[in-house]
C-alpha positions in Angstrom: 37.3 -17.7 1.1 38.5 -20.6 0.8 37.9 -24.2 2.1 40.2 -27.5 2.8 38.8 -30.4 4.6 41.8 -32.3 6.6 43.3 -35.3 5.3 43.2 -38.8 6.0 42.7 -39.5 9.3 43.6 -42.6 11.5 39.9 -43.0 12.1 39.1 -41.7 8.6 40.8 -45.7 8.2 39.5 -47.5 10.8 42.7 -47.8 12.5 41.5 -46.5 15.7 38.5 -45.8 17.3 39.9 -42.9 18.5 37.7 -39.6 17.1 40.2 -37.2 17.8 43.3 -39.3 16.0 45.8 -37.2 13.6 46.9 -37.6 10.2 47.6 -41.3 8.4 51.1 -41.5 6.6 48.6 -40.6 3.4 46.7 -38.1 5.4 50.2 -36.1 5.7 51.3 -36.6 1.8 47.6 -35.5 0.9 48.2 -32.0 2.9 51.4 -31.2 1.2 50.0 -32.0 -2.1 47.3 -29.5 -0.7 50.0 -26.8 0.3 52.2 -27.1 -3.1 48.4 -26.2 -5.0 47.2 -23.7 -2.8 51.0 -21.9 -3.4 50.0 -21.7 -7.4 46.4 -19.8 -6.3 46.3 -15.9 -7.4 46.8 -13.9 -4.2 47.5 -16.7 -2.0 49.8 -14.4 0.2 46.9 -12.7 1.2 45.6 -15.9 3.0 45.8 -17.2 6.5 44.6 -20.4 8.1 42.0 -20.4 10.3 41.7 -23.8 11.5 39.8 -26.3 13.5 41.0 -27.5 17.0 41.0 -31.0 16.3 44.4 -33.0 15.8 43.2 -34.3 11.9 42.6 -30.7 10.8 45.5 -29.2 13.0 48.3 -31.3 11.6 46.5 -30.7 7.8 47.2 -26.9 9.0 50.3 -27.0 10.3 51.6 -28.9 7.0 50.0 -26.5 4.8 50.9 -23.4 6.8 54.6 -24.3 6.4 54.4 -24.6 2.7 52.5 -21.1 2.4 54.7 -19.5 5.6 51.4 -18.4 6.8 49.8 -18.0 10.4 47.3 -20.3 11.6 44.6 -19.2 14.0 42.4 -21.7 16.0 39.2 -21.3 15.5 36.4 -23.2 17.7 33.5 -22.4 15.5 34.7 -24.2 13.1 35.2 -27.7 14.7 33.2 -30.9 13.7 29.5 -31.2 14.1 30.0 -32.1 17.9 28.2 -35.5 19.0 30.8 -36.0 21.8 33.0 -35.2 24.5 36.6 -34.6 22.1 39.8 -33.6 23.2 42.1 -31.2 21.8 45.1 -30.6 21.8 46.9 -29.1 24.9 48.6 -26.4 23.4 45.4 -25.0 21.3 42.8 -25.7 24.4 43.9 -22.5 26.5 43.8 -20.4 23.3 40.0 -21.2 22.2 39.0 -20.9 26.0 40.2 -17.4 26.0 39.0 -16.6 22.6 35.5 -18.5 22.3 34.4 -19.1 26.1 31.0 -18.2 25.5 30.8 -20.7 22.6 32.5 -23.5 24.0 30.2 -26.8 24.0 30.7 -30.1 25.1 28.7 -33.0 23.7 25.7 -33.5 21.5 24.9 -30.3 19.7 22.0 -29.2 17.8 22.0 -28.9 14.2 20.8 -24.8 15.0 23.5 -24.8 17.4 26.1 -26.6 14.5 24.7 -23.4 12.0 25.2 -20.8 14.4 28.4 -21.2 15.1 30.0 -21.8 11.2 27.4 -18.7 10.6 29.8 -16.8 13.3 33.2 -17.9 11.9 31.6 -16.8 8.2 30.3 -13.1 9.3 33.5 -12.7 11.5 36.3 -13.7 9.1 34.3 -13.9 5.6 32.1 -10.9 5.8 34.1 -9.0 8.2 37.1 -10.2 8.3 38.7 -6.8 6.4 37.6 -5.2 9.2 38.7 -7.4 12.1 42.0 -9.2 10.7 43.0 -7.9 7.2 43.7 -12.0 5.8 41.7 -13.7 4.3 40.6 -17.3 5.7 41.7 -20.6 4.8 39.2 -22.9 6.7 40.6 -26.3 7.3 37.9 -28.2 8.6 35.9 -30.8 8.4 33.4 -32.5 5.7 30.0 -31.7 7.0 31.4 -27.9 8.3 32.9 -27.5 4.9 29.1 -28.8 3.4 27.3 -26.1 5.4 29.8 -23.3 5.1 29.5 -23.6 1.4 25.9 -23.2 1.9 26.0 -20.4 4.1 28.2 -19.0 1.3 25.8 -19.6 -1.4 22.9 -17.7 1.1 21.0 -21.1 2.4 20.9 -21.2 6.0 21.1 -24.8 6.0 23.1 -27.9 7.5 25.0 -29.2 4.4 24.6 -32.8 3.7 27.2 -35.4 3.8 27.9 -37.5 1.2 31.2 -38.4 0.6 31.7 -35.4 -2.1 34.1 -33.6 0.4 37.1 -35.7 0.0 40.3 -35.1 2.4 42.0 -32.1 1.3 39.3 -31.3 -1.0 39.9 -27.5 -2.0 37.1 -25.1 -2.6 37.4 -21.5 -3.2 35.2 -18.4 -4.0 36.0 -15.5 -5.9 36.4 -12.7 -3.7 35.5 -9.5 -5.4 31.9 -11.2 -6.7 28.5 -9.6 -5.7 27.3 -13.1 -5.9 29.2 -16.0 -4.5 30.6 -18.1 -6.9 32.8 -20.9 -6.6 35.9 -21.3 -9.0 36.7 -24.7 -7.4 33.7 -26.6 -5.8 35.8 -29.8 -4.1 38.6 -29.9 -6.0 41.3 -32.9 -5.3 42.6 -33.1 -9.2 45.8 -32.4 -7.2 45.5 -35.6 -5.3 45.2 -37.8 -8.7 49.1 -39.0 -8.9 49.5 -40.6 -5.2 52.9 -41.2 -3.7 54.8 -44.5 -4.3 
């Protein structure tokens, strides 16, 4: 598994109070940085994105996915900790209807509710996902998701905590074949350090 929170966002900047906004001009160099490293990961054709709904962590998948020529599947679990009513893009909105309907939630969510569904999208593409889509997931999604699947990884049925350590297009991956998870990058961005001119 592995894990890539979006990059910058218009709202990640203040630019707009918009909660739903896409990618800054930095937010789009940050994802492509993010592609070129992911390329240079062992086995990294055996990936797939599975990504969030919202525009930030769309674009981030989009921009990646071309880089790696890899699908991307929407995934409705794995959206932000939901305190509002968000759009979503048009094109992607039909899809998760069809795909989640039984999940879909608009508003303020519980933290159980939050836990429940990354615990889905981890047992049905981490744990299962041999069995149901023969990839393995790239999650781009968002900080306090990423927190909490990393817990859920690590066995704690827990909402992770925010604190800033999940920079945009922070990378973390687990080794696959492992009895115990264990993380060979745990919010990696080394290959953010030299920034565009």
């Amino acid at each position: 598994m592995i894990l890539v929170r979006h990059g910058q966002s218009r709202h990640n900047t203040r630019e707009t109070d918009d909660l739903n906004s896409g990618l800054t001009e930095k937010g789009i160099w940050q994802a492509e940085k993010t592609g070129e490293f992911l390329l240079t990961l062992p086995n990294i054709r055996e990936y797939q994105i599975v990504s969030s709904p919202l525009k930030r962590a769309w674009q981030t998948s989009s921009i990646i996915g071309e880089i790696l020529g890899c699908a991307i599947t929407p995934c409705w679990f794995i959206r932000e900790h939901a305190h509002y009513d968000s759009g979503y893009p048009d094109h992607i909105f039909p899809l998760i209807i069809n795909k989640h309907k039984d999940w879909v939630y608009h508003g303020h969510e519980s933290d159980d509710y939050f836990i429940k569904r990354l615990n889905r999208a981890y047992y049905d593409y981490v744990l299962n996902g041999h069995i149901y889509y023969k990839f393995k997931p790239i999650f781009v999604s968002h900080g306090l998701a990423i927190e909490t699947m990393i817990n859920l990884a690590l066995g704690k049925e827990e909402i992770g905590v925010w604190d800033g350590s999940c920079m945009n297009c922070s990378v973390t991956a687990f080794h696959p074949k492992t009895d115990v998870p264990n993380p060979y990058l745990m919010k990696y961005v080394g290959h953010l350090e030299v920034e565009a001119d």
